[in-house]
C-alpha positions in Angstrom: -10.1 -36.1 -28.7 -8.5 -37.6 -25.6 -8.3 -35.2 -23.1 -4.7 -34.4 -21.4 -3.5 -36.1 -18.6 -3.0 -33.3 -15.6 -0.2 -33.7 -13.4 -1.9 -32.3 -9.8 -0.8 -29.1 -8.7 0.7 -30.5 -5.4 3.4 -32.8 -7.3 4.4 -30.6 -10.1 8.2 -28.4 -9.6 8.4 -24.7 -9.2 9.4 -25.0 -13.0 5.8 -26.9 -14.0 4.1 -24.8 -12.1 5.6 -21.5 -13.4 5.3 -23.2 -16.8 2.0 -23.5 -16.5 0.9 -20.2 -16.1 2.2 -18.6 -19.3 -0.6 -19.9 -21.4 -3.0 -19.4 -19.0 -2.8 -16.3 -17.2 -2.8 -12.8 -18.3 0.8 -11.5 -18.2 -0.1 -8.3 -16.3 2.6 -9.3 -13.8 6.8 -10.2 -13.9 7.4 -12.2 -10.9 10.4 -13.4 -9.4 10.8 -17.0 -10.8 9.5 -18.8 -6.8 6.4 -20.4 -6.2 5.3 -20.0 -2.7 3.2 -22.9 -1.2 3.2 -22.1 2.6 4.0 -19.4 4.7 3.9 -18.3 8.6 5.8 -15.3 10.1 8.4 -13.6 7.7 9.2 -16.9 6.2 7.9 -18.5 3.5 8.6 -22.0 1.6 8.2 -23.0 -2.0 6.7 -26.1 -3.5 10.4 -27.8 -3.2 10.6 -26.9 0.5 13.3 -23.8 0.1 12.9 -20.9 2.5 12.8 -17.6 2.0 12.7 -14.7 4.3 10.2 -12.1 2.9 11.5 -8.7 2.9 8.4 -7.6 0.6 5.2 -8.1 2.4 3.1 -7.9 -0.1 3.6 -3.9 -0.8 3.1 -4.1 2.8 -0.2 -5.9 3.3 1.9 -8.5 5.3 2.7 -6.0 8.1 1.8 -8.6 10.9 3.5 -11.4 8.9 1.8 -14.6 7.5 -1.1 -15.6 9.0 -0.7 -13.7 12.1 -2.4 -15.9 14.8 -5.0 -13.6 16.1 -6.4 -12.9 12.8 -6.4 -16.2 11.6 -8.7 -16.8 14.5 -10.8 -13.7 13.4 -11.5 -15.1 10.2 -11.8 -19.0 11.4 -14.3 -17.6 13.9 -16.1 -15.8 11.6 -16.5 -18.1 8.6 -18.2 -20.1 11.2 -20.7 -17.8 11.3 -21.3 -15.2 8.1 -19.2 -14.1 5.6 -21.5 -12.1 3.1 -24.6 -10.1 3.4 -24.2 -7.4 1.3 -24.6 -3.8 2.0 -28.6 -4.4 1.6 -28.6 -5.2 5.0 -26.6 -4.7 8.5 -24.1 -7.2 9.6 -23.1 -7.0 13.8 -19.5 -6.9 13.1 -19.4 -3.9 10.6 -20.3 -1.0 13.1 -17.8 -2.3 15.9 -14.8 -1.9 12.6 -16.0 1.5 11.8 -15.9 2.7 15.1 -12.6 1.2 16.1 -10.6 2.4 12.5 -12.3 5.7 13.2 -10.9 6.1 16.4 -7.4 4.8 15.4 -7.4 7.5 12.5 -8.2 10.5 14.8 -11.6 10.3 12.0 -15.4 10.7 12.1 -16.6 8.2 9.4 -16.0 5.4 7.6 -16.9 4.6 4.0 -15.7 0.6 3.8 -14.3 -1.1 0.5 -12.1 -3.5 -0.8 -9.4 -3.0 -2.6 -6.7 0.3 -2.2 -7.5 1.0 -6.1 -11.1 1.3 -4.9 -10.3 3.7 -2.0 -8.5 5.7 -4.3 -11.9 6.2 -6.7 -14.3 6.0 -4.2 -11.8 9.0 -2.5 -11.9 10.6 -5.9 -15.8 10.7 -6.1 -16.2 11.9 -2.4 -13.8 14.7 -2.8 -16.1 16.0 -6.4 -19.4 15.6 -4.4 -17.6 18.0 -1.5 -16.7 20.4 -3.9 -19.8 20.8 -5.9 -22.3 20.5 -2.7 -20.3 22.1 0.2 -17.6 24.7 -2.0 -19.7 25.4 -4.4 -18.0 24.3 -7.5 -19.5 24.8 -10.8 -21.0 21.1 -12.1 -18.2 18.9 -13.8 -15.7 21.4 -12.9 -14.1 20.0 -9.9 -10.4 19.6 -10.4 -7.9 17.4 -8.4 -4.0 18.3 -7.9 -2.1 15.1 -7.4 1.9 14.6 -7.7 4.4 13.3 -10.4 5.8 9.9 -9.7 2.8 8.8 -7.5 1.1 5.7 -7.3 -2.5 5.1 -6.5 -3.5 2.0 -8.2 -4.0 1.1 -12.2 -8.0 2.2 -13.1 -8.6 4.2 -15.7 -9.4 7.2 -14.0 -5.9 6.6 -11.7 -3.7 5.7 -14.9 -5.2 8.8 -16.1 -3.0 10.9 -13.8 -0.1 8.6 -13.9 3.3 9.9 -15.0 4.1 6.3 -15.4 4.1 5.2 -18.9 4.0 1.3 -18.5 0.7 2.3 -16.8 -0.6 4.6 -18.9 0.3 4.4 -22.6 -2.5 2.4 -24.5 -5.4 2.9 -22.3 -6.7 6.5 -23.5 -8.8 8.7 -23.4 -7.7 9.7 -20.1 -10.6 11.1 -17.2 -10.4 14.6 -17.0 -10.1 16.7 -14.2 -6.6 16.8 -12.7 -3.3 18.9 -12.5 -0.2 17.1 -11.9 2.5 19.1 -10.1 6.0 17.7 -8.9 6.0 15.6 -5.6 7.6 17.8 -2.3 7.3 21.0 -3.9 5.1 23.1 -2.6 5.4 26.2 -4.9 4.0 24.2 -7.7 1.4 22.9 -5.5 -0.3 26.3 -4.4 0.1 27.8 -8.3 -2.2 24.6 -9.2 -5.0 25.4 -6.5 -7.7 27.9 -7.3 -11.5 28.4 -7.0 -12.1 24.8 -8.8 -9.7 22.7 -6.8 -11.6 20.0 -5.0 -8.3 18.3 -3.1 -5.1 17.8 -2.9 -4.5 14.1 -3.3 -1.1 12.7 -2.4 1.1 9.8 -0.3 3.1 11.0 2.5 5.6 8.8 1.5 5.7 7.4 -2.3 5.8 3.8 -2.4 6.2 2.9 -5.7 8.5 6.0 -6.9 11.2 3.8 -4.3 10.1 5.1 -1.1 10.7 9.1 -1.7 10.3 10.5 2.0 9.3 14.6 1.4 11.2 17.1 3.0 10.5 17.7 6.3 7.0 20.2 6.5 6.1 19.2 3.5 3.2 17.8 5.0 2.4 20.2 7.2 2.7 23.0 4.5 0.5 20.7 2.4 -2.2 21.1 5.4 -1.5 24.9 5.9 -2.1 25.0 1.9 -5.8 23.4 1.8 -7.3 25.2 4.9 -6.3 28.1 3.6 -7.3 27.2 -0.1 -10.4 25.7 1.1 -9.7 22.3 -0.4 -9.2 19.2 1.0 -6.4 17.1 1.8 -6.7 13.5 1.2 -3.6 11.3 2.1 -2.6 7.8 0.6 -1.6 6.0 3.3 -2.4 2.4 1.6 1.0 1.1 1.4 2.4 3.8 4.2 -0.4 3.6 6.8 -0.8 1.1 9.7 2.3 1.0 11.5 4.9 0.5 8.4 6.7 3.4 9.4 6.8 3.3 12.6 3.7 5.2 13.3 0.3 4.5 13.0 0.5 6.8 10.0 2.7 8.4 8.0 1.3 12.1 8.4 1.7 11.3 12.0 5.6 12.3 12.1 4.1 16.0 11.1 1.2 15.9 13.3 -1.1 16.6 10.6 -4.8 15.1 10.2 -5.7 14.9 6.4 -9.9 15.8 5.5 -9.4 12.2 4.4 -7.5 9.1 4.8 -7.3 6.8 1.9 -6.2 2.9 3.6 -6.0 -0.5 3.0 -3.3 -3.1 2.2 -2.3 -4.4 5.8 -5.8 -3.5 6.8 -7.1 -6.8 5.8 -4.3 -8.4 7.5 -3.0 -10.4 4.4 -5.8 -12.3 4.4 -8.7 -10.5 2.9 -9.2 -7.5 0.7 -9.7 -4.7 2.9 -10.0 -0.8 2.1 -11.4 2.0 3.6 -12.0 5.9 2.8 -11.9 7.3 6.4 -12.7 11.3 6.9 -14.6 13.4 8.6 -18.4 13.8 9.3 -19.0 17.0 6.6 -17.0 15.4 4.0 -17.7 11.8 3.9 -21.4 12.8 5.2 -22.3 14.2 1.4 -23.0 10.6 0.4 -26.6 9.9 -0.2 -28.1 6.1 -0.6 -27.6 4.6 -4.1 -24.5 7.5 -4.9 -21.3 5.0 -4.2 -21.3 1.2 -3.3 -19.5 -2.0 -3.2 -21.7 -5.6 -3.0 -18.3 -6.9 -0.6 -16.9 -3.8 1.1 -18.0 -4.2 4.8 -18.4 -7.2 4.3 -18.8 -9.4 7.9 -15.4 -11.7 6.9 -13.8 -8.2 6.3 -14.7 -6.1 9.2 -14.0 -9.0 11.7 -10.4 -9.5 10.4 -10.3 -5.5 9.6 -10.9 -5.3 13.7 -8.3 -7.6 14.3 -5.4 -6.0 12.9 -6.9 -2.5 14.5 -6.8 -4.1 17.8 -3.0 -4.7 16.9 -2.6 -1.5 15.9 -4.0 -0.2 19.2 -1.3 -1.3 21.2 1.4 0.3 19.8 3.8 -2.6 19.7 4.0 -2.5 15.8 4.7 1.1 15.9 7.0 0.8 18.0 9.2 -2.5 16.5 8.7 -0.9 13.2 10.7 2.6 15.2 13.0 0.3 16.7 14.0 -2.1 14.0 13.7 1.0 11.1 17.5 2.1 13.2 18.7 -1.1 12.7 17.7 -0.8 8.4 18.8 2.5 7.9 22.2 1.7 9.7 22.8 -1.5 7.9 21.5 0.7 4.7 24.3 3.5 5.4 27.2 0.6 5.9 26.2 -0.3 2.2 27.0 2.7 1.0 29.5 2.8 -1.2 29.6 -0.8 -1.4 27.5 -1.4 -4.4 24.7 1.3 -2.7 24.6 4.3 -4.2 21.9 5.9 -2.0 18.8 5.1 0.0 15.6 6.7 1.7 13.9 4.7 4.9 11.5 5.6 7.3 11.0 2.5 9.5 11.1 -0.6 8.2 10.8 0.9 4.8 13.7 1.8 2.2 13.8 2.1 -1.1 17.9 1.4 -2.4 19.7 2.7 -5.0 21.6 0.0 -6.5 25.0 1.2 -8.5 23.7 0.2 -11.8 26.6 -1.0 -13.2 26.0 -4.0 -10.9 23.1 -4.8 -12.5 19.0 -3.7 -12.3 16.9 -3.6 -9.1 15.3 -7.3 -10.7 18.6 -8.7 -11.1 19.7 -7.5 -7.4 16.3 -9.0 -6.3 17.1 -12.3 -8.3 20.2 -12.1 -6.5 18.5 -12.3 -3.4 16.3 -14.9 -4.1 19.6 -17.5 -4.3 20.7 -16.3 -0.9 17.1 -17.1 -0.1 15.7 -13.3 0.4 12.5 -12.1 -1.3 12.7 -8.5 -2.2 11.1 -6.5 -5.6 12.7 -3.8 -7.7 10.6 -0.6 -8.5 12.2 1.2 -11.6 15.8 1.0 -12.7 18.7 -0.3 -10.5 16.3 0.4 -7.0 15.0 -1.9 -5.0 12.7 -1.8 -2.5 12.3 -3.2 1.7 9.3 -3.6 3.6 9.6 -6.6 5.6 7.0 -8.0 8.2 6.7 -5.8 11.0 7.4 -9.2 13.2 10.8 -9.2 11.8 13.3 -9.6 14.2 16.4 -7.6 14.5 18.8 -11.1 13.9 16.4 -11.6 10.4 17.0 -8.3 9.6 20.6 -7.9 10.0 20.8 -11.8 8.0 18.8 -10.1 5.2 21.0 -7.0 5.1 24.1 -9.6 5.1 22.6 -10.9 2.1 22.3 -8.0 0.7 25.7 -7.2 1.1 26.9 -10.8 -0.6 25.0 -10.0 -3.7 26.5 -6.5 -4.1 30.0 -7.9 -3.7 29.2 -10.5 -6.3 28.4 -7.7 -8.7 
């Protein structure tokens, strides 16, 4: 049989190209109907040449932008050199990353890994060893409280304490071992906790629910809760953490330090897959050789770019635009109102929007958007969700906003 010709990649249309994938690929994703073939900055351009400013990035993994210059040098400058040893041996760039994402946490320890679905587990295990060799928790009966609506990834043993159904329906039997409570409600919370409760595991801020910011000392009553439960308090700060809201971290608006810090996302600087399960020395300590691993996380590629984007961070100037510029969303947000927006929650350059839904879902907004040349991403229903590059400036974000405002009025 004559094999098919192949038209290469670089001459084939958006259409080929998306084409092309529905036989091929698994179809665990929707995307917006663009195919991105270059980016630098906020912007990014498809295989025609069209440009789009990106008002997603990636969840927030794009906080510096594409390709932010000094990390592409961190990663050209170390592929020159190593990329892989494996945690069978040391590699000189991995202590210098602990101890600098340890100090930028307010932290003891590090435990490194890839991927935010892999903090999330690896948190998960940490916080059962705690309670079985430090609380004293009877074996196997460690229990976690987590919140409705969250989001910490899609494994099996995170699905398993999903209230999302498009996550969780068809992929029983569920892990046992958690208590679901609702999200900012901290009577429900403290009538989950007892004698068996090995943490409390939340986001400050939930992403994927549309960017629901808590009540104000919902945090800090979250803290007050697990010291005096004796629990701990592990904070998702994968898609919140690192500057997105216009501090280092979320919980940093409370002044509360978690036991543990669960990060990644922007920490590999949209360029490789970064994570890391930050904590103190008693509770990340209870890990023995051979008890958790990961053949990539620490890896040299990783911690060099990983201590890239924490020297960023160091200087506060992301903080501090994402402050700034977060004014500038939320008042552009609050004009819409009325106008097709039907509410809104921001906290820097962050929002989740309520779309009216009589003018259509959040994907057909974002579709919207993608003709006046804006990518953005619905979460559920009619909202949509911002979380541009924090190197945004204040002219792209007003432009983005006026295209927002276009594609409401067309509705």
């Amino acid at each position: 049989m004559t094999a098919p010709t192949r038209v290469p990649v670089r001459t084939r249309t958006s259409a080929d190209l998306i084409r092309a994938e529905e036989p091929v690929l698994a179809h665990n994703y929707h995307p917006l109907p663009v195919v991105v073939a270059r980016a630098e900055g906020t912007w990014v351009e498809d295989v025609e040449g069209r440009r789009y400013l990106d008002m997603l990035a990636g969840y927030s993994a794009l906080n510096f932008g594409h390709r932010h210059p000094a990390l592409v040098e961190a990663a050209h400058a170390q592929l020159d050199r190593l990329t892989l040893t494996s945690r069978a041996f040391h590699n000189d760039r991995l202590a210098e990353f602990a101890e600098r994402l340890a100090q930028l946490t307010g932290q003891d320890m590090v435990l490194p890994m890839n991927t935010g679905a892999e903090a999330v587990e690896s948190g998960i295990k940490v916080a059962r060893k705690w309670a079985y060799d430090v609380k004293g928790v009877p074996a196997d009966r460690a229990t976690i409280v987590v919140a409705a609506d969250n989001f910490h990834g899609r494994t099996t043993t995170i699905v398993s304490f999903s209230t999302d159904e498009t996550a969780r329906s068809g992929f029983g039997p569920f892990t046992p071992g958690f208590r679901v409570v609702p999200y900012n409600d901290l009577a429900a919370l403290e009538a989950a906790v007892d004698e068996t409760t090995a943490a409390v595991l939340i986001e400050p801020i939930q992403g994927e629910a549309g960017v629901v910011v808590p009540d104000e000392g919902y945090l800090t009553g979250v803290r007050e809760l697990t010291h005096r439960e004796g629990c701990l308090f592990i904070a998702d700060e994968i898609q919140s953490g690192l500057g997105r809201t216009g501090r280092t971290l979320a919980v940093d608006h409370e002044g509360v330090v978690p036991d543990v810090l669960l990060l990644g996302k922007a920490l590999g600087g949209g360029i490789v897959p970064v994570s890391a399960v930050v904590g103190r020395r008693d509770v990340l300590g209870v890990l023995r050789p051979g008890e958790h691993g990961s053949t990539f996380g620490g890896n040299p590629l990783a911690a060099a770019v990983g201590t890239a984007v924490v020297e960023l961070l160091e200087t506060g100037e992301f903080q501090r635009r994402a402050a700034e510029l977060g004014t500038v969303l939320r008042d552009g947000l609050a004009d819409l109102v009325g106008k097709g927006v039907v509410g809104f929650r921001s906290r820097g350059l962050w929002a989740g929007v309520d779309i009216d839904p009589a003018l259509g879902t959040g994907r057909e907004i974002s579709q919207g958007l993608l003709g006046e040349g804006v990518l953005a991403k619905d979460t559920h229903g009619s909202t949509i969700r911002l979380a541009p590059p924090l190197t945004i400036t204040e002219a792209e974000l007003v432009s983005a906003l006026g295209a927002l405002a276009r594609v409401l009025g067309r509705g």
